[in-house]
C-alpha positions as CSV (number, residue, x, y, z in Angstrom):
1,X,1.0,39.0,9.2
2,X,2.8,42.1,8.0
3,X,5.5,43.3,9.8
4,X,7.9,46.8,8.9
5,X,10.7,47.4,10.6
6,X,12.2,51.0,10.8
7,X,15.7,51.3,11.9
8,X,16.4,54.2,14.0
9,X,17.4,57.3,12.0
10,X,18.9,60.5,12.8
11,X,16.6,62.6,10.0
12,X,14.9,65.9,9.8
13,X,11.6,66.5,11.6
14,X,8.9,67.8,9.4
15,X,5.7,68.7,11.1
16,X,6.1,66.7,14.5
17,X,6.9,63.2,12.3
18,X,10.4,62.3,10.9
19,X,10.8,61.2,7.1
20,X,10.4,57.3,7.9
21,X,6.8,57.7,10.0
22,X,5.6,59.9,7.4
23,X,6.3,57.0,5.1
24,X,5.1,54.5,7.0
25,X,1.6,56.7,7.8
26,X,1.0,56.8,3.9
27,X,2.1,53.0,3.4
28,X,-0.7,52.2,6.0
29,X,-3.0,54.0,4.6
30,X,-2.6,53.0,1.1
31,X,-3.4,49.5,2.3
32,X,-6.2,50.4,4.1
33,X,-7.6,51.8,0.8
34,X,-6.3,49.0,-1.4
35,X,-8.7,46.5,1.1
36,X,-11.2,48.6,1.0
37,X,-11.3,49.3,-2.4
38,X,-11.2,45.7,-3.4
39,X,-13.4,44.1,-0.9
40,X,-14.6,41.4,-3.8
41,X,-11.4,39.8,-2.4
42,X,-13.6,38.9,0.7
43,X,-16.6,37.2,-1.9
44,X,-16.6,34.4,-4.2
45,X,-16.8,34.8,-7.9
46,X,-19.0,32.1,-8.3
47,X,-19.5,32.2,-12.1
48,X,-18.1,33.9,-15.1
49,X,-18.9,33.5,-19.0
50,X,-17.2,35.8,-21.3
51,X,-18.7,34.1,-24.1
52,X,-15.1,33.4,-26.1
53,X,-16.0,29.8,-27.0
54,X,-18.0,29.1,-30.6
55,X,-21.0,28.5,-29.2
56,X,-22.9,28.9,-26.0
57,X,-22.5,26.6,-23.3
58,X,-25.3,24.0,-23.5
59,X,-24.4,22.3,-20.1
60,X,-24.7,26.0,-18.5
61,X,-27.6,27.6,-20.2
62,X,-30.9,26.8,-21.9
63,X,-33.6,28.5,-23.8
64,X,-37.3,28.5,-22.8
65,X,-39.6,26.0,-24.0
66,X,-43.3,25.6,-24.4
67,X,-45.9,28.4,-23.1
68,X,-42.6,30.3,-21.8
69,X,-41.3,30.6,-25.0
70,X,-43.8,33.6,-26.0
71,X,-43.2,37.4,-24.4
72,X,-45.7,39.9,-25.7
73,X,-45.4,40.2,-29.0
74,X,-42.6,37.7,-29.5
75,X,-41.9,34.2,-30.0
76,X,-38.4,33.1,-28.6
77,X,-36.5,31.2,-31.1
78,X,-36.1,27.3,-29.7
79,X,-32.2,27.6,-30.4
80,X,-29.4,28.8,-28.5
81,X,-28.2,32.5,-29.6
82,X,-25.0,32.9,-31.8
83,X,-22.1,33.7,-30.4
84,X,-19.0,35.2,-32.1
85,X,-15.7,37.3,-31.4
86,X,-16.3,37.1,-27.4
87,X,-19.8,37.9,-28.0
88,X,-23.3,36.7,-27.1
89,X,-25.6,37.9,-29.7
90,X,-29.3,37.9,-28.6
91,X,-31.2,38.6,-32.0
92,X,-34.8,39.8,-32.9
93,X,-36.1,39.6,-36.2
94,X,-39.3,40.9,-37.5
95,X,-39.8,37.7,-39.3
96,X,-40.9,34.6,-37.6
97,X,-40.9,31.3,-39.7
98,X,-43.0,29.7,-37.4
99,X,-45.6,32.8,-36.7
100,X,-49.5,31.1,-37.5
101,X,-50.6,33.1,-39.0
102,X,-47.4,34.8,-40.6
103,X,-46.7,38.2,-39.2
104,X,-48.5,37.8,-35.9
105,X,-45.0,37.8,-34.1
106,X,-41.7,39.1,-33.7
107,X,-38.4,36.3,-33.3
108,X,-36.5,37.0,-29.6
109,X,-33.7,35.3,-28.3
110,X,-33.7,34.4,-24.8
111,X,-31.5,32.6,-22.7
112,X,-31.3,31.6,-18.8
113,X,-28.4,29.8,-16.2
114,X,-29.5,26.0,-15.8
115,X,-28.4,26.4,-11.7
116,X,-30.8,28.5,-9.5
117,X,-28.9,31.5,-7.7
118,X,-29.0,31.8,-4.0
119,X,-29.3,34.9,-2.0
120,X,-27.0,33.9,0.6
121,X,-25.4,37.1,2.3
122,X,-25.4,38.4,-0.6
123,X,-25.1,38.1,-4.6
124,X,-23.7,40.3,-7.1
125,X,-24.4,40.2,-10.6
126,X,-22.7,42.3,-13.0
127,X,-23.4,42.4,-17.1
128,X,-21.9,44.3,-19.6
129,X,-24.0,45.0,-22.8
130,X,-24.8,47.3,-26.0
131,X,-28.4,47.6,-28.3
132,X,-26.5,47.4,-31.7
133,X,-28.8,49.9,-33.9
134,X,-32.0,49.7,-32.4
135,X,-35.2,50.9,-33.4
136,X,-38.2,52.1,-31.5
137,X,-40.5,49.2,-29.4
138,X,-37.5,46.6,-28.5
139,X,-37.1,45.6,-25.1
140,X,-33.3,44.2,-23.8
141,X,-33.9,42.2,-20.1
142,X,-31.2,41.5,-17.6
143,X,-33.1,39.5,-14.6
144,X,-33.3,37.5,-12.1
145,X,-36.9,35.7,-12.0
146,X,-38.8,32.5,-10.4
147,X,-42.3,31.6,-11.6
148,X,-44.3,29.6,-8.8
149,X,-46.5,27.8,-11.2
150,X,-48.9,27.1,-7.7
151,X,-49.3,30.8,-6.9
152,X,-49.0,32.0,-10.3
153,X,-47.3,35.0,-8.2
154,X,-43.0,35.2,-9.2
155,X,-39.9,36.7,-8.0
156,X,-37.9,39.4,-10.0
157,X,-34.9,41.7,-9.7
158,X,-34.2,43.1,-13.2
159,X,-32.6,45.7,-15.7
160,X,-34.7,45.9,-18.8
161,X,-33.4,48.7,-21.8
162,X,-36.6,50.4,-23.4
163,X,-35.3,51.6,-26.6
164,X,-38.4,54.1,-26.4
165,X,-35.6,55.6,-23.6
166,X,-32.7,55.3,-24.9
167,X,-31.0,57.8,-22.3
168,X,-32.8,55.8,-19.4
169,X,-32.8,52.2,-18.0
170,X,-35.8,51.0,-16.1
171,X,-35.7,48.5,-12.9
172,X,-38.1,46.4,-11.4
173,X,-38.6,44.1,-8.6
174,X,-41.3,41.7,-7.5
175,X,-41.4,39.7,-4.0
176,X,-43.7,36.4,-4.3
177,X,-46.1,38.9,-6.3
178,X,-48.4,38.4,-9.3
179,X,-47.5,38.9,-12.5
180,X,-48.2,43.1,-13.5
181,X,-47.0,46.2,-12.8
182,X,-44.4,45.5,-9.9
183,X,-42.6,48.4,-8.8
184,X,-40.6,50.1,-11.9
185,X,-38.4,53.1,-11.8
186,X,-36.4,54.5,-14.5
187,X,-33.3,56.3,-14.2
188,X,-31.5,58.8,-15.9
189,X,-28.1,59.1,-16.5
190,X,-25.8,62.0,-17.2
191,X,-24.1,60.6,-21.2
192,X,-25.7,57.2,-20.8
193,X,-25.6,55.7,-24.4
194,X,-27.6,51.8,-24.1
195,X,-25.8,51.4,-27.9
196,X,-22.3,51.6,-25.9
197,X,-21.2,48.8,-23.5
198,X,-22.1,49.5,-20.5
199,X,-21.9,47.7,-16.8
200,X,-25.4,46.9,-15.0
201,X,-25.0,45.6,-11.8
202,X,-27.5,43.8,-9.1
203,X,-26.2,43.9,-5.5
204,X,-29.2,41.4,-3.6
205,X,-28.5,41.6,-0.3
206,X,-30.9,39.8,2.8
207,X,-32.4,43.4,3.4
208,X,-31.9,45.4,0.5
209,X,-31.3,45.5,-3.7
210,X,-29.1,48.2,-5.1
211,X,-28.4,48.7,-8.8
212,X,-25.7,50.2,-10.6
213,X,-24.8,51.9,-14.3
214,X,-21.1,52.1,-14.3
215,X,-20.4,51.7,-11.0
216,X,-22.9,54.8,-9.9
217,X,-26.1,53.8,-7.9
218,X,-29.5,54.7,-9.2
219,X,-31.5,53.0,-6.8
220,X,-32.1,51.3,-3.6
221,X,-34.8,49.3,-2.2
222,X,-35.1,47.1,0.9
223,X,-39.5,47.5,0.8
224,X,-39.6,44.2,-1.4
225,X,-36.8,42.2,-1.4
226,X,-37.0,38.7,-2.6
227,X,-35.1,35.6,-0.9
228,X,-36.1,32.3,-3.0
229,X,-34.0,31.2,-5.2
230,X,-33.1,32.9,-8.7
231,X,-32.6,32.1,-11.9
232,X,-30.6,34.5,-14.3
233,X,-32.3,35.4,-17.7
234,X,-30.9,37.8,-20.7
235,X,-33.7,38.6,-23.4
236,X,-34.4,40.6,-26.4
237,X,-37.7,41.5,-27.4
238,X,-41.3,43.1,-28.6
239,X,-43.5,43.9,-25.5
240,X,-47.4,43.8,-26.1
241,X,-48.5,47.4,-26.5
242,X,-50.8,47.6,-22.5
243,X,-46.8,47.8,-21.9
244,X,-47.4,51.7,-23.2
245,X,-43.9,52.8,-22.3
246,X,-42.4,49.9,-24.5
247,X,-44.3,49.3,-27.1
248,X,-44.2,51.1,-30.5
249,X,-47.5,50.5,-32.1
250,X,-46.1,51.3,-35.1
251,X,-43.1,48.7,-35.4
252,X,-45.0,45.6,-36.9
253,X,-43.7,41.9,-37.8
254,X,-43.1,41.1,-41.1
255,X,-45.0,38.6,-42.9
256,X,-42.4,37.5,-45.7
257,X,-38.7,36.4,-44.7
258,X,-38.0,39.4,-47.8
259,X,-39.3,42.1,-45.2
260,X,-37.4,40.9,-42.5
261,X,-35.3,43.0,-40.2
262,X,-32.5,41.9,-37.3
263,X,-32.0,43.9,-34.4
264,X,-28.9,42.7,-31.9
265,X,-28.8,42.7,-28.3
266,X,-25.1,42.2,-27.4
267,X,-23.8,40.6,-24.1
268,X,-19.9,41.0,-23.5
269,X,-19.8,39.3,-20.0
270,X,-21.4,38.0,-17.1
271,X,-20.3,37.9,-13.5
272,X,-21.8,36.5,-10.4
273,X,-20.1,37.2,-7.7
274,X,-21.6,35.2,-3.5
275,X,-21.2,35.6,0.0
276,X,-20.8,39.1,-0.1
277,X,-21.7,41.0,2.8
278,X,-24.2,44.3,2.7
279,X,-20.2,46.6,3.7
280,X,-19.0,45.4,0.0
281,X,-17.5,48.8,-1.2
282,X,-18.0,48.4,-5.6
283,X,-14.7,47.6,-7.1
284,X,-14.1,48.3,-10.4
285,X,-12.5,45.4,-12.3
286,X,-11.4,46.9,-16.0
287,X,-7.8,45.7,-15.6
288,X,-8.8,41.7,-15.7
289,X,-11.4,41.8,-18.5
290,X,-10.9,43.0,-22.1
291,X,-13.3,46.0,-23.2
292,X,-14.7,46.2,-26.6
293,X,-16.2,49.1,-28.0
C-alpha cells in the first residue's frame, strides 16, 4: 500500500493549492497513467521466442507433414527454417528438389507452436517481422488456425502480407467455417513499409478480435469470433492463382536448381501474452526487446 506523507508547510498559494498538493496532484496522476499505460502488468506473458539460439526450438515448434505440407502453389520444405543473428528465416525458393514433375512448385517454409493456444479472457499475440526483397506473388502468414478434419470447416485469426500490396496488410477470420473466402479486409497504412520490421498484433478477446500495425488499430470485429483452441502458424509462400489478389501469374518455379531464386520472410520475435481482459490499454514494450533494422 502506498502511503505519502506531507508535513505541514507554510508555502505560497498558487491557484487555490499550495506547492506540496500540486505535487502530490501530479505524482498521483502520473501513476495513474503509468497503470494504465502498462496494463500487461495485469496479464501473463505466456510465451516468448526471440529466436537467439542456433536453431529453432524442436521441443516448441514443428513443421507440417503430409497433405498439410502443400499451400497453393508451394510445397513446405520437411525441415525446420534457419535461424541466425536473432533471426527466424522462413525461405521460399523457386526451386523445389522434390517437385514431380520439376518446376510444378515453389519451396515454403512453414512452421507452427506444438501447444494449442487458449482464448481464455483473452490472448494477445504480438510478431515483429520484415519481407527481405520480395517480388510480386509471395504470400507471408501470421495465424492462428484449427482444422476440424470431421467438419472439414476451421478456425482462423490471421495477418497475411500480399507482396502484390506492399503498402497494405490483409486480415482474415473464420469461426468453425469451411475453407474459402472468410471475411478479409485489407488495410492501409500511412508509411507502412512490409520490407521494414514491423509489429502485428492479435488481441482475441471472448467477444471481439482487434488487430494492430504498430500499435494503431485497423480493425475490429466481434460478428465471428472464434473460441476453440488455436494453434500459432508463421508461413511464406506462392498462393494458387483463384487467390487473384495474391497470385502473380507471371512468377513461375524453376525447373533446374541453376534458375533458382530465394526470397526471405524474416521473423524477429514472438509474444503471447493470457488472461488479459477486453480494458487492456496497448503498451508499447521497445525498452525490453532489441530492434533490428
Amino acid at each position: 500500500m502506498w502511503k505519502i506523507s506531507i508535513k505541514k508547510l507554510n508555502v505560497r498559494r498558487l491557484g487555490g493549492l499550495s506547492i506540496p498538493e500540486i505535487n502530490v496532484f501530479y505524482l498521483i496522476n502520473a501513476l495513474v497513467l503509468a497503470l494504465l499505460c502498462n496494463s500487461y502488468a495485469f496479464a501473463e506473458t505466456r510465451f516468448f521466442e526471440d529466436f537467439k539460439g542456433v536453431a529453432v526450438d524442436e521441443a516448441i515448434w514443428a513443421y507440417p507433414t503430409g497433405d498439410a505440407s502443400f499451400n497453393g502453389r508451394t510445397q513446405m520444405r520437411l525441415v525446420y527454417p534457419s535461424v541466425s543473428n536473432g533471426l527466424l528465416h522462413l525461405k521460399l525458393d523457386t526451386y523445389n528438389p522434390s517437385a514431380n514433375p520439376a518446376g510444378n512448385s515453389f519451396y515454403g517454409s512453414e512452421i507452427f507452436l506444438r501447444k494449442t493456444l487458449e482464448q481464455g479472457a483473452g490472448l494477445i499475440l504480438e510478431i515483429r517481422a520484415r519481407m527481405v526483397k520480395p517480388v510480386k506473388g509471395l504470400v507471408g502468414g501470421a495465424f492462428l488456425y484449427k482444422y476440424f478434419s470431421e467438419t472439414q470447416n476451421h478456425s482462423e485469426i490471421d495477418f497475411e502480407l500480399l507482396t502484390n500490396m506492399p503498402n497494405k496488410v490483409q486480415t482474415n477470420i473464420y469461426a468453425n467455417e469451411p475453407l474459402g473466402v472468410g471475411h478479409p479486409e485489407f488495410a492501409g497504412k500511412p508509411r507502412f513499409d512490409m520490407t521494414r520490421f514491423n509489429t502485428y498484433r492479435v488481441e482475441w478477446m471472448p467477444d471481439r478480435v482487434r488487430w494492430f500495425v504498430n500499435n494503431q488499430l485497423i480493425r475490429e470485429n466481434s460478428r465471428v469470433v472464434p473460441n476453440e483452441p488455436l494453434n500459432l502458424h508463421l508461413n511464406f509462400y506462392a498462393p494458387e492463382c483463384n487467390w487473384a489478389v495474391a497470385c502473380d501469374a507471371k512468377f513461375h518455379p524453376a525447373s533446374t536448381p541453376a534458375n533458382n531464386k530465394t526470397f526471405v520472410f524474416d521473423i524477429d520475435w514472438v509474444r503471447i501474452i493470457s488472461d488479459v481482459s477486453s480494458q487492456t490499454v496497448p503498451a508499447k514494450k521497445a525498452g525490453s526487446i532489441t530492434r533490428k533494422k
